[in-house]
N, C-alpha and C positions, 0 to 999 in steps of 0.2 A: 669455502665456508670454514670459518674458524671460530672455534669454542673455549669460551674465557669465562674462567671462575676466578671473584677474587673477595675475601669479607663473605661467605655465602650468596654473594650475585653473582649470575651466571649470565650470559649474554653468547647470544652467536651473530657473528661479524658476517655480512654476504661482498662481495665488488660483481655490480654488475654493469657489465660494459655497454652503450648503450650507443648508438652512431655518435660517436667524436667526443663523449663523456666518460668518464669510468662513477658510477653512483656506489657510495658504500652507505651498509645499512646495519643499524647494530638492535638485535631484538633483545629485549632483555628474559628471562627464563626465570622463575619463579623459587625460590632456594626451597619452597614446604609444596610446593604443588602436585609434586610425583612420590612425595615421600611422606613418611606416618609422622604426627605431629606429635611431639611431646614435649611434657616439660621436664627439665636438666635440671631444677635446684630440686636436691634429693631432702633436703631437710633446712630449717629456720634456727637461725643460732637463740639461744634464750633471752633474756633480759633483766633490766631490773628496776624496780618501784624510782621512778622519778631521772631515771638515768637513758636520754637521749637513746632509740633503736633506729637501725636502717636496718634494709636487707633488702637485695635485690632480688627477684626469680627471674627464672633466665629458661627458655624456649628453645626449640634446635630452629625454631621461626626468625628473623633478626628482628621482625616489630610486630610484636604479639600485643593487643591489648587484654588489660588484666582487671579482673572484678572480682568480687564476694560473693558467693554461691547463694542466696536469700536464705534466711534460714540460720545462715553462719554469724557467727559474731569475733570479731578480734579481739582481743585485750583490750579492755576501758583504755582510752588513751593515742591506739593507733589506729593509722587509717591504710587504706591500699591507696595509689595511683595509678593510673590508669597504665602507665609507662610500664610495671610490674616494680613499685619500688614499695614496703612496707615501712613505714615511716611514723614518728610519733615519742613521744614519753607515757609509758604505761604508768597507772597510778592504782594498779589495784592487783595484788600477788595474788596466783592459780595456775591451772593446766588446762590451758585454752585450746581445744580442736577446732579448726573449722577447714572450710572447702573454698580453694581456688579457683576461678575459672580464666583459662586461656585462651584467646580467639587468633591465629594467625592471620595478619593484613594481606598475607599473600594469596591464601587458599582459602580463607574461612572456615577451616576445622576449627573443632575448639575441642578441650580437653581440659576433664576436672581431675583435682589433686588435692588430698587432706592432709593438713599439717598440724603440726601442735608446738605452741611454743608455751615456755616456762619461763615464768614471771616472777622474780624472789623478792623479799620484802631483804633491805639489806639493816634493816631493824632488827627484825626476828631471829629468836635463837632457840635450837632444840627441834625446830621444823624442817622439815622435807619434805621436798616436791617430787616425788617418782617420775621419771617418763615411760610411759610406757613403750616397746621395741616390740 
């Protein structure tokens, strides 16, 4: 038996001899199934009124899919994908909280996270947006 991790997949390789064959067999092992799920993007870079945003979130999962907790709302403007990519042109400056939802494809845990991102008007002068920490 041999144990192969490579990208977070893990796989164990068997040969089993078999009258006048040798069979190999490779199982694949699950990267989030033994282990506590979480999510890795510790925070959302800000933004600004009319100027193209991405952002990725990122799992210790490799294909987590990703949603908007009901309730939550983004910045006027942008949207999640399902892929975890936050994506959009905001068109309206504030200090938007809301809640992520992560589901790992591998184990179906899922795991929520609040973020906040800041949106400036790059019009405006005299104003601040605090973030809160």
């Amino acid at each position: 038996m041999i144990y192969h991790q490579k990208q977070n997949r893990a796989a164990l390789f068997f040969a089993l001899p078999v009258v006048g064959l040798l069979i190999f067999l490779a199982l694949p092992i699950s990267s989030c199934g033994n282990c506590v799920f979480e999510i890795t993007t510790e925070t959302l870079g800000d933004g600004v009124i009319g100027t193209s945003y991405s952002q990725v979130l990122e799992s210790d999962c490799e294909d987590s899919r990703w949603s908007l907790v009901g309730g939550s709302a983004l910045p006027s403007g942008l949207t999640i994908l399902s892929e975890g990519v936050i994506t959009g042109t905001p068109d309206t400056a504030g200090s938007f909280q809301f809640v992520i939802k992560a589901v790992g494809t591998d184990s179906d845990q899922s795991i929520l996270k609040e973020y906040t991102i800041i949106i400036t008007d790059p019009n405006a002068t005299g104003t601040a947006v605090e973030r809160d920490f």
